[in-house]
C-alpha positions as CSV (number, residue, x, y, z in Angstrom):
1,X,0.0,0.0,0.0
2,X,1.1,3.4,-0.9
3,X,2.4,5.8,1.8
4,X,-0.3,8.2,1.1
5,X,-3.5,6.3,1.1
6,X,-2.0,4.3,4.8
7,X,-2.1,8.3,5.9
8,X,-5.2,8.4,4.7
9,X,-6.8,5.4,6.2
10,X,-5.2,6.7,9.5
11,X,-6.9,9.6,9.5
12,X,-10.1,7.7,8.6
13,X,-9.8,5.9,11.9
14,X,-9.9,2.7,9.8
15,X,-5.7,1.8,10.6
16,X,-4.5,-0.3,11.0
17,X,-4.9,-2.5,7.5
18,X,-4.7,-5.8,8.9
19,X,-2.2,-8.3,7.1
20,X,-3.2,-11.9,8.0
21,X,0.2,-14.0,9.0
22,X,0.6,-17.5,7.4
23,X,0.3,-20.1,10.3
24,X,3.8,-20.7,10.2
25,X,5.2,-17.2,10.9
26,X,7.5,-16.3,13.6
27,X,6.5,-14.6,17.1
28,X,7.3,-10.9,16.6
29,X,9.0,-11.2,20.0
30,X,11.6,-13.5,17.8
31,X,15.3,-12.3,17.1
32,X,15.5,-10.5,14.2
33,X,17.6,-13.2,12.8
34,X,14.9,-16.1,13.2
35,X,12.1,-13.7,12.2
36,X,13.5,-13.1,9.1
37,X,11.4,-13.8,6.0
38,X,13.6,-15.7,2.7
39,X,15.1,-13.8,0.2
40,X,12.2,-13.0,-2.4
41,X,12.9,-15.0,-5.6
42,X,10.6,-13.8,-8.6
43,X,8.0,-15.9,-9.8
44,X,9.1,-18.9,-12.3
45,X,7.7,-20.7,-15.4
46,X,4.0,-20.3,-15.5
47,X,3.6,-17.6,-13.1
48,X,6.2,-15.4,-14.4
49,X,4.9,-15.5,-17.8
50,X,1.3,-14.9,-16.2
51,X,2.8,-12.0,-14.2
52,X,4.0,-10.4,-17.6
53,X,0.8,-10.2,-19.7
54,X,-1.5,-7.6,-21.1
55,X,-5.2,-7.7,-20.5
56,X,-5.6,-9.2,-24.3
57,X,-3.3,-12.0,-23.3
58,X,-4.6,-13.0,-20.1
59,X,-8.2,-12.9,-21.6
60,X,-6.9,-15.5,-23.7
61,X,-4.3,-17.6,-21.8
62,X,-7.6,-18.2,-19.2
63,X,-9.7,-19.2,-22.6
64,X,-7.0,-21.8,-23.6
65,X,-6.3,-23.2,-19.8
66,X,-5.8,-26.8,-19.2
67,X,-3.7,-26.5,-15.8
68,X,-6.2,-28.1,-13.4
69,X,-8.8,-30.8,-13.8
70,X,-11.4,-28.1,-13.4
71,X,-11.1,-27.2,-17.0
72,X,-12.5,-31.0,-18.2
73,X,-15.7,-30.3,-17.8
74,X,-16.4,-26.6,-18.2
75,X,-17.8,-24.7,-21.4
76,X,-15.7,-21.9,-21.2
77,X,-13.9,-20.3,-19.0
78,X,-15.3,-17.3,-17.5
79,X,-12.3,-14.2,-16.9
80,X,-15.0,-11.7,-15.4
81,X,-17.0,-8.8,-16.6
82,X,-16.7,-4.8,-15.8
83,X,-15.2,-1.8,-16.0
84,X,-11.4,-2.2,-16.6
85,X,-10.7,0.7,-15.0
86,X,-12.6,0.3,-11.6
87,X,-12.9,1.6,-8.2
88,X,-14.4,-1.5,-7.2
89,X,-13.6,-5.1,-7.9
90,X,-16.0,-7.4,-6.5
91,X,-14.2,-11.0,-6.2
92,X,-17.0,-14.0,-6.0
93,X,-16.0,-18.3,-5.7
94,X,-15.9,-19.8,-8.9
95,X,-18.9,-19.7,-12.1
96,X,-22.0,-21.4,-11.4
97,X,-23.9,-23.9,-14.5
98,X,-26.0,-20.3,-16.2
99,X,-22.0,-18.6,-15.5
100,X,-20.3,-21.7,-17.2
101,X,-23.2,-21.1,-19.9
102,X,-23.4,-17.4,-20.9
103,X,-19.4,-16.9,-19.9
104,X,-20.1,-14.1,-17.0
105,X,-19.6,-14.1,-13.7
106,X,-23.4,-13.9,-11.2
107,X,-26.0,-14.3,-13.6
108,X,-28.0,-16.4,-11.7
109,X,-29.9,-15.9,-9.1
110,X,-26.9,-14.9,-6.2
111,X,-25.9,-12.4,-8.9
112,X,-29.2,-10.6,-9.3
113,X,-29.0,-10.7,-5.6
114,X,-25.2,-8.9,-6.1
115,X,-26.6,-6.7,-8.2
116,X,-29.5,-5.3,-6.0
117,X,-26.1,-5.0,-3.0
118,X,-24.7,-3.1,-5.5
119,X,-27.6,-0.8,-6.6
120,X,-28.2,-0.4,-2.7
121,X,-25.1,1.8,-2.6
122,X,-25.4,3.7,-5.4
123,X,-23.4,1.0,-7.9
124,X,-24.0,-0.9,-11.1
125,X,-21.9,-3.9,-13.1
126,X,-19.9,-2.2,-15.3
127,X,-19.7,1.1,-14.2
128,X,-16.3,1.4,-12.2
129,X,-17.1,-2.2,-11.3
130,X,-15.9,-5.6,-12.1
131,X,-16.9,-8.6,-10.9
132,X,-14.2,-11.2,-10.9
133,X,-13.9,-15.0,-9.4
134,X,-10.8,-17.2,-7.7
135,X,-10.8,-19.7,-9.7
136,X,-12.2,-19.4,-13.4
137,X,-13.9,-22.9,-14.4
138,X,-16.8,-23.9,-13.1
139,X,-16.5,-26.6,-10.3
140,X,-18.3,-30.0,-10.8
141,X,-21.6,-29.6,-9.1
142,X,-21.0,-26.2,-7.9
143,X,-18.8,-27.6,-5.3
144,X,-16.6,-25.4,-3.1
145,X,-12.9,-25.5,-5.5
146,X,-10.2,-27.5,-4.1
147,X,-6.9,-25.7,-1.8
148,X,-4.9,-27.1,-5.5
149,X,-7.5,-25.6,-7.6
150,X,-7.9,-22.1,-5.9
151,X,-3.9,-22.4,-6.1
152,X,-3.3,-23.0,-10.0
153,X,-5.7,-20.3,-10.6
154,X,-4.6,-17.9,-8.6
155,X,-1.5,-16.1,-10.7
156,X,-4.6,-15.4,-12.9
157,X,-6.7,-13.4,-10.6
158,X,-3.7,-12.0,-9.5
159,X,-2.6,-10.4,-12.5
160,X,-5.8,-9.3,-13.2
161,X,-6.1,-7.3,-10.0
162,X,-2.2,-5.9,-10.7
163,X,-3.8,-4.4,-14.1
164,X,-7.1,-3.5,-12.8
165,X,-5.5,-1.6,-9.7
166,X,-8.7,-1.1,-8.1
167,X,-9.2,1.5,-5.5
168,X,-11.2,-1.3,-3.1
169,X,-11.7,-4.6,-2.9
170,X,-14.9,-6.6,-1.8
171,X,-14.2,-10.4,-0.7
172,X,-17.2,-12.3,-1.3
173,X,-17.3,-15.3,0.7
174,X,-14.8,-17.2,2.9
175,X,-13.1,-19.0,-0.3
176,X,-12.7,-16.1,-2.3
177,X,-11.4,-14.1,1.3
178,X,-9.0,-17.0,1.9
179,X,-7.5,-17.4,-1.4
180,X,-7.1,-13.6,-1.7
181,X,-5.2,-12.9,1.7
182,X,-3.7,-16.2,1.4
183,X,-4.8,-17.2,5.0
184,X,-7.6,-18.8,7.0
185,X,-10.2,-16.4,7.2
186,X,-13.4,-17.0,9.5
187,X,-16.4,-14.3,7.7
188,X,-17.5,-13.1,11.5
189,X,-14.2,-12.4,12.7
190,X,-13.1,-10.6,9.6
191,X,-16.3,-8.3,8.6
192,X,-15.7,-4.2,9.3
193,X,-12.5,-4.9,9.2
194,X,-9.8,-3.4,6.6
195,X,-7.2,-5.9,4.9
196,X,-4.4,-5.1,2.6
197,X,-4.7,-7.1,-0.6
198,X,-1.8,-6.3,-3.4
199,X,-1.6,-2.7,-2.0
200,X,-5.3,-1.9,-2.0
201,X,-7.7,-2.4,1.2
202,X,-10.3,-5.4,0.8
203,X,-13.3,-5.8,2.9
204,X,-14.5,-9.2,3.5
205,X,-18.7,-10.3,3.3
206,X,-21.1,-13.2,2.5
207,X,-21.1,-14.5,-0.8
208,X,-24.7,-13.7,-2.3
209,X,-25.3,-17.2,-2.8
210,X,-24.6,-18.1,0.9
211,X,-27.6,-15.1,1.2
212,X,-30.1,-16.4,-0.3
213,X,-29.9,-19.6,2.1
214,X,-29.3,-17.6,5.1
215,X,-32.0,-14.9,4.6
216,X,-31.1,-13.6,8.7
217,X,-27.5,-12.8,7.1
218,X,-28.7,-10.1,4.6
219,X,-28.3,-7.5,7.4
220,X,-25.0,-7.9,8.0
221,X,-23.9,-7.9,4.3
222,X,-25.9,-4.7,4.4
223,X,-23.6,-3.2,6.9
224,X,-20.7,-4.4,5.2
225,X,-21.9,-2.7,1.8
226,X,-22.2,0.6,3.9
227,X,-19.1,0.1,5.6
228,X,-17.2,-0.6,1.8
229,X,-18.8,2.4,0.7
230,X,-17.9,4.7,3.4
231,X,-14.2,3.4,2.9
232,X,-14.9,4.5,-0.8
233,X,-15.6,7.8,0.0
234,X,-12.7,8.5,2.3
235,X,-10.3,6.9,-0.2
236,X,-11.5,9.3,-3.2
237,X,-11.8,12.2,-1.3
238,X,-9.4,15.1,-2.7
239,X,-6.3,15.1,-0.4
């Protein structure tokens, strides 16, 4: 995160930006010399040619993907939909059967329910929004995507939120939350909270889907939708 926009959230009374530690990080109490992380080693193979496309090429290279069983059964792949130059980027699970069909992400039922969120707060698909998943094949039976999966598939939505650069980022569900901070992540413990994500804050909420079969729930996405919003606001203010 950029020295200015950590001022910023500060002042907002929203600091600090929580980084979730891997299970197998050192005490901070730890000499520096046991605490200290590996040299950084830049990505190899797959990943590094990933981490070097353009938007045309990474459209394409997650049409052509055959790195994960997931890919077997699909119709297409589905890379997202939405603004390419967002404030917002709204990351879901993986595509459903009518997503695997039309090749967009909530177009079912949980996304007209996303898209209602959105309208809530003054928002619509497309405009300064996209709407992304973790992984981009649908998974058999709209089952939750395997730790391997979410993994192979990840350099993708990586790269996509490096040239997307949104201003905010909106976790939707515990999968999507996990493979994005690259931790375990419980939805209760982590809601109005900030989280840094690849230099820009994230909020975590439900998935819509979860939603619709927890109706009670829908209040606390709510708040979580006003709370996202009001982080907006600070966060485009002029300095």
């Amino acid at each position: 995160m950029n020295i200015r926009r950590e001022r910023l959230l500060k002042e907002m009374g929203l600091a600090p930006i929580w980084r979730l530690r891997m299970g197998n990080e050192q005490d901070d109490a730890a000499p520096r010399e046991q605490a200290a992380e590996p040299e950084a080693r830049p990505p190899q193979g797959r990943e590094a040619k990933i981490a070097r496309m353009d938007w045309n090429e990474l459209k394409q290279a997650v049409a052509d993907c055959r790195a994960c069983r997931l890919c077997e059964q699909r119709k297409q792949a589905v890379l997202g939909v939405g603004d390419i130059r967002p404030d917002w980027l709204l990351v879901g699970e993986g595509p459903g059967a009518e997503e695997d069909e039309k090749g967009e992400p909530f177009v079912g039922q949980a996304g007209r329910l996303l898209d209602n969120m959105l309208a809530a707060i003054g928002l619509k698909r497309g405009r300064k929004v996209y709407i992304a998943n973790a992984v981009k094949c649908r998974p058999p039976g709209n089952r939750t995507p395997e730790a391997e999966e979410m993994a192979t598939c990840f350099p993708f939505l990586q790269r996509q939120i490096e040239l997307l650069a949104p201003k905010l980022i909106v976790a939707l569900g515990r999968p999507a939350a996990q493979t994005l901070l690259k931790s375990e992540v419980k939805i209760a413990a982590a809601r109005g909270r900030l989280f840094d994500c690849q230099g820009a804050p994230l909020v975590v909420t439900y998935h819509p889907a979860y939603l619709l079969r927890n109706l009670p729930d829908k209040a606390k996405a709510w708040e979580d939708m006003c709370f996202a919003r009001s982080t907006m606001r600070r966060l485009t203010q002029p300095a």
